[in-house]
C-alpha positions, -999 to 999 in steps of 0.1 A, spaced: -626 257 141 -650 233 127 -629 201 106 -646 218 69 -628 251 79 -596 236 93 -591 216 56 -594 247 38 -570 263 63 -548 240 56 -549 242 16 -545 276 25 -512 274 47 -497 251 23 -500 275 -6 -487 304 17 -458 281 31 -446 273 -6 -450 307 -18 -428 321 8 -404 293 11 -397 294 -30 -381 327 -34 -364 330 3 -346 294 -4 -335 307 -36 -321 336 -22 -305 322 7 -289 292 -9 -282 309 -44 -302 283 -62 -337 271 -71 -348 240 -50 -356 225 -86 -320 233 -97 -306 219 -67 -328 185 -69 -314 182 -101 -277 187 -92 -287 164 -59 -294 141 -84 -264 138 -103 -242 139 -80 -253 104 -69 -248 96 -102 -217 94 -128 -239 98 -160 -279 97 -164 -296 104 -195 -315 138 -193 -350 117 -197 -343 93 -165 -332 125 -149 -361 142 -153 -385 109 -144 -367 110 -114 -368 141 -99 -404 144 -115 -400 181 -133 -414 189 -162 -396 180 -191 -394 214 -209 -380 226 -174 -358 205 -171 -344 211 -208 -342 247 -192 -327 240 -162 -299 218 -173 -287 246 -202 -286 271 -176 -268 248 -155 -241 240 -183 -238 276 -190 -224 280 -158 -208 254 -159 -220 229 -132 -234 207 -155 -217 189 -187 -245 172 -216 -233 150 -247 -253 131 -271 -252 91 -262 -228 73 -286 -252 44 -285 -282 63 -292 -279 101 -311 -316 107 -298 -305 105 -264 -287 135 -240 -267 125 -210 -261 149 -183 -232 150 -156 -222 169 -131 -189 188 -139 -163 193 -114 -176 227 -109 -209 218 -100 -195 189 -77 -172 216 -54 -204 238 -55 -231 210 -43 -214 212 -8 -222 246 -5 -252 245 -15 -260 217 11 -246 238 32 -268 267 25 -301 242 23 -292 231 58 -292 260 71 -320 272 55 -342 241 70 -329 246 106 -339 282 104 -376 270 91 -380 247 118 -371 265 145 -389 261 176 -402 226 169 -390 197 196 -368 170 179 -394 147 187 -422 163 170 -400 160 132 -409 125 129 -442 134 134 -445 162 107 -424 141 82 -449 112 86 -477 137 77 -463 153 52 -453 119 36 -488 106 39 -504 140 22 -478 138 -4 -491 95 -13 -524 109 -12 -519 140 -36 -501 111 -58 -530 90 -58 -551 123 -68 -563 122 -111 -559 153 -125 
């Protein structure tokens, strides 16, 4: 395989990967990767407002709006105006959604293991450093 075809390969294989690996992590774990970012998130947290939130785990905003109502209706997630600042929504986690992350991790753990079966524990470091260093350069990418 000539390097031109083995880039598009790879484009290709990406796309594939994350089209499988959406729907079957949901399904194993109960929960949206996004969704459990999120709750990730805020249980390293005690209270963040919903627009740090969504800067930091870099979702759209409208998505995250989504996600967190969802999230409350279940009752995982609690969301208040800031006293300080009436423009201003701060999420936490409940202690519903706290109980519930451990699962979840549990699940996600899993769920990984499973995907990476087969690889040598000394290759991982290997595949995070190039995943790492295609994920800076899709950063750096305008568009």
């Amino acid at each position: 395989m000539d390097h031109s075809c083995a880039r598009t390969h790879i484009a290709y294989i990406l796309r594939e990967l994350h089209n499988q690996i959406s729907p079957k992590f949901e399904r194993c774990t109960g929960i949206s990767q996004s969704r459990l970012e999120l709750l990730q998130h805020l249980y390293e947290m005690k209270e963040i407002s919903q627009s740090s939130l969504q800067k930091a785990v870099n979702i759209d905003p409208a998505a995250v709006t989504r996600h967190l109502k969802q999230l409350e209706a279940s009752g995982k997630v609690s969301r208040r105006k800031n006293p300080k600042d009436n423009r201003e929504t701060l999420v936490a986690l409940t202690d519903q959604g706290r109980n519930e992350i451990l699962s979840y991790r549990k699940e996600r753990d899993q769920f990984v293991s499973n995907l990476l079966k087969g690889f040598k524990e000394e290759e991982l470091p290997v595949l995070v450093d190039m995943l790492e260093r295609m994920q800076r350069n899709a950063d750096q990418i305008e568009g």
